[in-house]
C-alpha positions, -999 to +999 in steps of 0.1 A: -563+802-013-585+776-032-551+761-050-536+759-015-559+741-003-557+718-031-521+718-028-523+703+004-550+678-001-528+664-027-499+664-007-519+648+022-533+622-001-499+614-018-485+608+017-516+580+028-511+562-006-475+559+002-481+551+034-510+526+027-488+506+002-460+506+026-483+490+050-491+465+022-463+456+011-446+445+043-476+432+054-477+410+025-439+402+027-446+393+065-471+369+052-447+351+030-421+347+054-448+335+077-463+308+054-423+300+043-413+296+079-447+273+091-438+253+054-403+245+066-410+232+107-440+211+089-413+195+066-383+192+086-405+181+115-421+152+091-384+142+080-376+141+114-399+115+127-397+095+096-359+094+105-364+084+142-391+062+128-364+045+102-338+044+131-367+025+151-371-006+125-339-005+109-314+008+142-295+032+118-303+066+100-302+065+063-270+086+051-251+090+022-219+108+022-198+125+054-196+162+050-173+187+061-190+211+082-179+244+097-198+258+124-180+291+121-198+294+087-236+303+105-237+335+125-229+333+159-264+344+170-282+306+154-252+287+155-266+271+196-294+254+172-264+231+164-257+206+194-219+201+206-223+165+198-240+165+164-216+184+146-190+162+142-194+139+121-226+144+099-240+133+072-260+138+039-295+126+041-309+101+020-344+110+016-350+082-010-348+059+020-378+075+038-402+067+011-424+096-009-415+127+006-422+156-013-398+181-002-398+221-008-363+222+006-334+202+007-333+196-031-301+203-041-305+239-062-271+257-045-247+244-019-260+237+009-288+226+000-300+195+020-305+179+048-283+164+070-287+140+100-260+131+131-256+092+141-250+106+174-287+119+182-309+113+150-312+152+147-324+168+111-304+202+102-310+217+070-280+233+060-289+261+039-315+275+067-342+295+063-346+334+068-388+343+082-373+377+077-365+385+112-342+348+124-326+319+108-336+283+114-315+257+108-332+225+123-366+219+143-364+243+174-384+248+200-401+283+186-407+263+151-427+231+176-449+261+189-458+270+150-467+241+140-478+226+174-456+199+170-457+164+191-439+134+182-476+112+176-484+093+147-513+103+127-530+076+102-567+079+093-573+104+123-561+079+150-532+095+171-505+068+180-482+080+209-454+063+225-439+069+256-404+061+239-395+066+203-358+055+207-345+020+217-348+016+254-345-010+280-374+001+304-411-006+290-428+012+262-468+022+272-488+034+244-519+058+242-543+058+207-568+083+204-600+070+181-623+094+170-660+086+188-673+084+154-656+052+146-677+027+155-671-013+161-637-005+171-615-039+184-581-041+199-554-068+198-527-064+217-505-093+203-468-101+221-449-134+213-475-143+183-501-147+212-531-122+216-529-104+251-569-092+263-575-066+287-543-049+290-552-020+278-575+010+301-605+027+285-603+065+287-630+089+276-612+125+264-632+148+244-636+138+208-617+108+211-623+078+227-589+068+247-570+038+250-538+034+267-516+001+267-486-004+295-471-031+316-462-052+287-425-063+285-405-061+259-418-059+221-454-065+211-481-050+187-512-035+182-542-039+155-572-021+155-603-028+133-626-003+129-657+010+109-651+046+091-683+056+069-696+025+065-658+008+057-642-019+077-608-006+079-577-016+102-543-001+112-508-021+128-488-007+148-451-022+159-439-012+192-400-035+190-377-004+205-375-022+237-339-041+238-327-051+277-302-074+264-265-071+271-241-064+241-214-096+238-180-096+227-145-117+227-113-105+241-079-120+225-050-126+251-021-100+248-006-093+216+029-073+208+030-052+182+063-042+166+072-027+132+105-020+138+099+018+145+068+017+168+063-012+196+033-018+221+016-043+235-027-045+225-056-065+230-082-070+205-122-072+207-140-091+185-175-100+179-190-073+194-226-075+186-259-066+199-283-081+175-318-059+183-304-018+190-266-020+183-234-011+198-232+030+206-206+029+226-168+012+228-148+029+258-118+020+282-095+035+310-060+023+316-067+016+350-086-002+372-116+031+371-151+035+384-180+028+357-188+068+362-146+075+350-152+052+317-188+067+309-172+103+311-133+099+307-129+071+289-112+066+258-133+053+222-116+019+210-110+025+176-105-007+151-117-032+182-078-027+194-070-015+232-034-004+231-014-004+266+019-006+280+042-030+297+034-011+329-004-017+327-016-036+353-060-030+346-075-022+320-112-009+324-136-017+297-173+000+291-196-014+262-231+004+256-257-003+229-284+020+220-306+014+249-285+019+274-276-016+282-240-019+289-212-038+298-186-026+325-155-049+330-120-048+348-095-066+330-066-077+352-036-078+327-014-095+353-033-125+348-022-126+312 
């Protein structure tokens, strides 16, 4: 009776140990994938808004190569973390371009491993993805924002810097920076056309921070902000120059004929199409006389600056857009050619 007991005890114990460590080891291995998963939305979230922060000063994203992606190669269940528009074309990252970044991922070891970014939205995907053990992320999604409580500010020294736009925009940029209340002799200069601006800015009082928000400046201006930190004089710039409401310009040649002996048509061709501040995003045209909604939706890209057309053309509808919207909608009567 005494060894069944025994027996049983053992068996008993055997059981809990197996059980405990069980319990440990997935418990553990949850905790990886947890740490590995918050590790990969912090950096692909800081790569992102140094990109949107490069497109801002430089209005381009830094690639290198094209690459040839197939979205039938990620399972069917992730592959919506891929916007329509972003996966044709992209491109290879260059991370060198976005100063010291000291990436986990993204470094080359197999394949796929690296970031990529589309011209057409700005938007990071890293191509390898990462597994938390449960689902795959491929690029800063909503659920990763929530991990890492994500917002697009700019944190230097403890001052949050927000702006109500981060891409190029024709409408007016207002700006909010938090100062923590134990900076003390703070100043602000708001400075627009190499002239300081005073008293633009309102005075806000929010928790821990004292609150100052900037707005109905036009166009392009910055802001510096002196401050004492522990007995330091310190100061911080910031640019805010993504406004653009100018209108992209171009040159239109007269009707041309091409003809190599096996393919005829007639063309014209655009030239110096510029728009010095955001750049051109946009080269479009119907052939017909079309609504600006038709050439926004339907129209066709202009490839090589040349608008190709037949003798039978009578309008030619033309749409130009730069990267803040501003944009250029022209019917071109051909029978005045």
């Amino acid at each position: 009776m005494k060894n069944g007991i025994s027996l049983v005890s053992l068996m008993v114990t055997i059981v809990i140990i197996v059980l405990l460590t069980t319990t440990v080891s997935i418990s553990a291995l949850s905790s990886i994938n947890n740490a590995k998963k918050i590790s990969f939305a912090t950096e692909i979230s800081f790569i992102q808004e140094n990109v949107n922060n490069y497109y801002i000063k430089n209005g381009s994203v830094p690639v290198l190569e094209k690459i040839d992606f197939d979205i039938n190669e990620i399972d069917e269940l992730y592959r919506n973390q891929f916007k329509l528009e972003d996966i044709l074309p992209m491109y290879k990252l260059d991370l060198g371009k976005l100063g010291k970044i000291d990436n986990i991922f993204g470094k080359g070891k197999n394949l796929n491993d690296f970031y990529v970014v589309s011209k057409n939205s700005n938007n990071v995907y890293y191509l390898a993805g990462i597994s938390d053990g449960k689902n795959m992320y491929y690029t800063l999604t909503d659920e990763l924002k929530k991990v890492i409580r994500y917002n697009k500010n700019l944190i230097d020294d403890g001052i949050i810097f927000t702006k109500s736009e981060n891409k190029f925009t024709n409408k007016n940029i207002s700006t909010s920076i938090l100062i923590p209340k134990e900076y003390k002799n703070i100043s602000i200069s708001i400075i627009k056309d190499g002239n300081i601006i005073s008293n633009i800015y309102e005075y806000l009082n929010e928790g821990e921070y004292n609150k100052y928000v900037v707005q109905g400046i036009d166009g392009c201006y910055n802001i510096n902000i002196n401050y004492l930190k522990e007995n330091q004089i310190k100061s911080i710039k910031y640019d805010v120059i993504n406004f653009d409401n100018t209108i992209p310009t171009y040159s239109l040649s007269d009707k041309k004929v091409y003809d190599n002996g096996e393919e005829k048509y007639l063309y014209i061709e655009l030239s110096n199409v510029s728009d010095d501040i955001s750049g051109v995003s946009k080269l479009k045209y119907l052939k017909s006389k079309s609504s600006l909604e038709d050439v926004k939706d339907k129209g066709v890209n202009i490839v090589d600056n040349i608008i190709e057309f037949d003798e039978n053309t009578e309008y030619i509808t033309l749409y130009i857009e730069d990267n803040a919207t501003n944009y250029i909608y022209k019917i071109i009567d051909l029978r005045e050619e």
